[in-house]
LOSE-17190 format. One record per residue (C-alpha): residue in three letters; x, y, z. Coordinates in steps of 0.1 Angstrom, whole numbers, plus 5000, padded with zeros to 4 digits. Each point is the difference from the previous one (the first is absolute). Layout:
BEGIN
ALAXYZ...
***
This chain:
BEGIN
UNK647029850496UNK500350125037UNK501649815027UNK499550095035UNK503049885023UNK497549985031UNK498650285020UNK501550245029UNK500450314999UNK497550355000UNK501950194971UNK501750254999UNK497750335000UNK501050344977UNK498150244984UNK502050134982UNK499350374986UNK502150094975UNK500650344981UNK500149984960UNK501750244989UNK498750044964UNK500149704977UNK498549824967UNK498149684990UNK498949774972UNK498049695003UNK501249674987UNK497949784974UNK496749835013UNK499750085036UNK497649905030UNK499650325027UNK499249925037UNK499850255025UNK502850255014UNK499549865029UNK500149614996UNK502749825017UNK502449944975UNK502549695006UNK503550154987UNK501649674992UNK497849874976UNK502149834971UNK501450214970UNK502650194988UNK501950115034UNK500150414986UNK496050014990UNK497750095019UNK497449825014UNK497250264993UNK500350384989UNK497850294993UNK499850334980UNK498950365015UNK499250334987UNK502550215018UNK497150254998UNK498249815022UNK502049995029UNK499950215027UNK502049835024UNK503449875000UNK499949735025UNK499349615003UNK499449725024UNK499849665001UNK500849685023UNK503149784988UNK500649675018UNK503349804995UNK502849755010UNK501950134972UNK503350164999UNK499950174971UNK497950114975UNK497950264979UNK496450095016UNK499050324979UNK501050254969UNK498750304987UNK501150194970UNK499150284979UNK501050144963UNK500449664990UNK502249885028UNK502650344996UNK498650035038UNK499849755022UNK499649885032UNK500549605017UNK499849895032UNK501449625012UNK501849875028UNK503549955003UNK500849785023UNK496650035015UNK500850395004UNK497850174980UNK502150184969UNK498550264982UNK501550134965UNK498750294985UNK500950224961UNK498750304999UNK500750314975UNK503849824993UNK500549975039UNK500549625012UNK499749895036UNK500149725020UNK499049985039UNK500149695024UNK498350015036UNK497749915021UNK499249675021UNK500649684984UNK496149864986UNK500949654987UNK498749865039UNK496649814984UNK497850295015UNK497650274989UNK501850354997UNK498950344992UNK501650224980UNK499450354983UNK501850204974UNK499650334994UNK501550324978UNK500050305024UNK501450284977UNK503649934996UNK499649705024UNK499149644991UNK499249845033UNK500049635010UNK497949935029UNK500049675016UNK497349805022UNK498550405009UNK503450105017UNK503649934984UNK500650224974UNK502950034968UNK500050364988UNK501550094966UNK501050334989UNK500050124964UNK500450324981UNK500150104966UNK500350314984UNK496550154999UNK497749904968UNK496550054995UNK498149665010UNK497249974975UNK497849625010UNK499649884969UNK500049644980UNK500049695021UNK501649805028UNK500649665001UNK499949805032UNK500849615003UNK500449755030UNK502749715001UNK502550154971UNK501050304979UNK499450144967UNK503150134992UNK503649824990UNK501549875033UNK503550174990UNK498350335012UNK500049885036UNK502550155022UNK500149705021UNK499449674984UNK498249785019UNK498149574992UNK496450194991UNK497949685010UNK498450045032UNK498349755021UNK497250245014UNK496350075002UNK498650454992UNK496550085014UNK497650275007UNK501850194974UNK499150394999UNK501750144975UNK500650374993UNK495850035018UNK498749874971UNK498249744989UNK502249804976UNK499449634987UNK502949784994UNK500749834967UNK501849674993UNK500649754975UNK500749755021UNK496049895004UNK498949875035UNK501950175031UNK502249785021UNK498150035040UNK501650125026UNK499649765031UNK498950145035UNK502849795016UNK503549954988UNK503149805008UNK503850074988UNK501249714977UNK501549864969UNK498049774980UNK501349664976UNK497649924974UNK502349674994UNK501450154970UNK502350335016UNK502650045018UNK502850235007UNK503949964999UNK502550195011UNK503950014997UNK501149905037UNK503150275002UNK497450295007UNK499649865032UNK502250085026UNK501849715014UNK503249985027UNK499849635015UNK496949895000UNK496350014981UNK496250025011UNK497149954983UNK496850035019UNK496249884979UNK496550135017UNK496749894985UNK497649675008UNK501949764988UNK497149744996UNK498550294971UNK503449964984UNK501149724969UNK503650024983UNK503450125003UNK499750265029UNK503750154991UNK503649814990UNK503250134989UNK503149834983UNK502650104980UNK500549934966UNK502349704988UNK499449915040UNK498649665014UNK498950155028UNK496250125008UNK498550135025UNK496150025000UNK496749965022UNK497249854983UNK496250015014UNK498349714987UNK496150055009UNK498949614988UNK502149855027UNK499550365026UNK504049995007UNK502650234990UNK503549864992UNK503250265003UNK502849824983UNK503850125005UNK501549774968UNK499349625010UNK498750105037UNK496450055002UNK498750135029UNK495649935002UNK496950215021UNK496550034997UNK498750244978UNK498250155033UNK502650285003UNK499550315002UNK503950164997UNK503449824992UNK503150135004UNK503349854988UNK503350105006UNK503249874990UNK503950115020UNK501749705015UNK497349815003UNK496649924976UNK496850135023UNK496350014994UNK497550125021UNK496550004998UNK497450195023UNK496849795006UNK499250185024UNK503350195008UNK503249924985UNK501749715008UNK503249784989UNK498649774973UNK503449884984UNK503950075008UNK503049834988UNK503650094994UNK500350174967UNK502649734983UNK499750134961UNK501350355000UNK498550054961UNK496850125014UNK502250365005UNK501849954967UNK496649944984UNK498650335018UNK502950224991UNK499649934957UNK496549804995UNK496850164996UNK496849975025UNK496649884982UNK496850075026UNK497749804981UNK501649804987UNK502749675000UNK503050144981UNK501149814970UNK504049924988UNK500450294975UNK499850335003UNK496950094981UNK498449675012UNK497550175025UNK498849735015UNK497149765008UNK497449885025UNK498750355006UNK498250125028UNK496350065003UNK498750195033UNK500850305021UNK502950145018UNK499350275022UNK504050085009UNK503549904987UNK502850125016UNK503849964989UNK502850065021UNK497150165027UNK499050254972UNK496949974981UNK500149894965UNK498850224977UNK498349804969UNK499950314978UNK504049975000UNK500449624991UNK500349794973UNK497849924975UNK496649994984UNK496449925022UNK498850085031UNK496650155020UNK501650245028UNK498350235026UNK496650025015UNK497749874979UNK502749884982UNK501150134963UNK502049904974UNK503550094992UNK503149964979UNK502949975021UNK503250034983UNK503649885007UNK503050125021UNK502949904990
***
């Protein structure tokens, strides 16, 4: 299933060329090959370190160590490509860190890891090319940036023989190998693959190819089963607390976010209800009511209990004096369900779950990052995926 959170943005345009060193592959069971150059939709569901689709050279067929392809993302973090040869003894992977690209690299016993470059998780089209230049593996991004890696070994006679194994969207070795560990689902579209100038097909098990939409739009998707929790004591806090929702409200049904602590009376939640159009933010018995026509909602609680909505531009909507001090006692030890309307215990996750699309949640003015949250189910990114999201406690 694919879920599009609405469309906006060109993507985000590298080709990226990269340089295989010399690496090794096998196919996997029953397989289905499409062409190298097929856009390939990285977040397709499966297990986070597989990849999406591999292939298998002759290392006597290639004649030149470079690649290219386009990547487009929102994504942080992530693995977009791998390479390996003897079996994964020597191997290459590139990802993002960060949205920085990140490039890890085992050769002959030598391990290396370089970060650099401009950040590519913007939603557009970029280019990028890797390369290996004699002693030099070089990173070049969008046809001018460039990450340049030195390596030397004692000299050995190179003799091109057996295979190399090449795979999009995970790796083929054990993760433990990595020098920097990293979340290996990425939210991201590959195209217009050239890989090492030849003409490879891709295989996969996973049947039918996810597409790769022309127009994307940074969001996190509710199926009206996920949601997301997270311990409230990562967040920074000093005297007051800000929680600011973006997305079309009237798309949205369910517990947008809440947070309580546990063996606590008090809740604090904001509900869209899309049968009668309003949304209801409720501060223990106080409710607080507004057309589901917004657009953004920001609340904020110090001395005093304020809500503002922009329809158009951001206005008052609610104020009052902020009489039950809990709501700070409830941030400092209870948990924060987006999602979701917290239960009493602390494994009761919840009810009334939200369906729909938010494009931004920011806590404390930062954006909140669903891949460090709580718990089990929910579609992130572009064309939104699915991911685990697992507790801080």
């Amino acid at each position: 299933m694919i879920v599009l959170c609405k469309a906006m943005a060109d993507g985000l345009l590298l080709t990226l060329s990269l340089i295989l060193l010399a690496w090794g592959v096998q196919g996997q069971g029953s397989v289905t090959a499409v062409p190298g150059s097929t856009p390939v939709h990285l977040s397709q569901n499966r297990d986070i370190w597989r990849p999406l689709v591999h292939a298998t050279v002759n290392l006597s067929d290639v004649k030149s160590i470079k690649s290219s392809f386009q990547v487009r993302t929102f994504d942080p973090e992530g693995v977009i490509f791998y390479g390996d040869t003897k079996e994964g003894e020597d191997w290459f992977v590139l990802s993002l860190n960060e949205g920085i690209p990140l490039m890890q690299i085992s050769q002959e016993g030598m391990f290396i890891s370089v970060e650099g470059g401009p950040k590519l998780n913007d939603g557009k089209w970029h280019t990028l090319e890797v390369s290996n230049q004699g002693m030099f593996v070089i990173l070049e991004v969008d046809g001018s940036s460039k990450v340049v890696v030195g390596m030397h070994s004692q000299p050995k006679r190179r003799v091109m023989l057996g295979e190399m194994r090449l795979a999009l969207g995970g790796i083929l070795i054990n993760k433990d190998k990595l020098l920097v560990q990293f979340e290996p689902h990425m939210d991201g579209c590959v195209r217009k693959g050239n890989w090492l100038d030849l003409n490879i097909p891709w295989e996969t098990e996973m049947g039918e190819l996810w597409p790769c939409y022309e127009n994307i739009k940074p969001g996190s998707y509710f199926p009206g089963t996920g949601f997301a929790i997270f311990s409230t004591s990562v967040f920074p806090f000093d005297t007051s607390i800000s929680i600011e929702v973006q997305g079309d409200f009237s798309q949205l049904d369910g517990t947008i976010f809440s947070f309580k602590a546990p063996g606590q009376d008090l809740t604090v939640a904001l509900v869209a209800n899309n049968d009668t159009k309003m949304v209801t933010f409720s501060y223990g018995k106080e409710k607080t009511t507004m057309k589901n026509t917004l657009k953004r909602l920001v609340i904020r609680f110090n001395d005093l209990l304020e809500v503002f909505q922009e329809h158009p531009k951001l206005t008052d909507l609610h104020v009052t004096s902020l009489m039950n001090p809990g709501v700070f006692d409830a941030w400092k030890n209870g948990r924060l369900a987006i999602g979701s309307l917290l239960g009493e215990g602390e494994d009761d996750v919840g009810s009334h779950f939200l369906t729909g699309c938010l494009e931004k949640i920011q806590v404390q003015g930062k954006d909140l990052d669903l891949d460090l949250a709580g718990k089990q189910k929910v579609w992130r990114g572009s064309v939104v995926r699915f991911v685990d999201v697992y507790r801080i406690s």
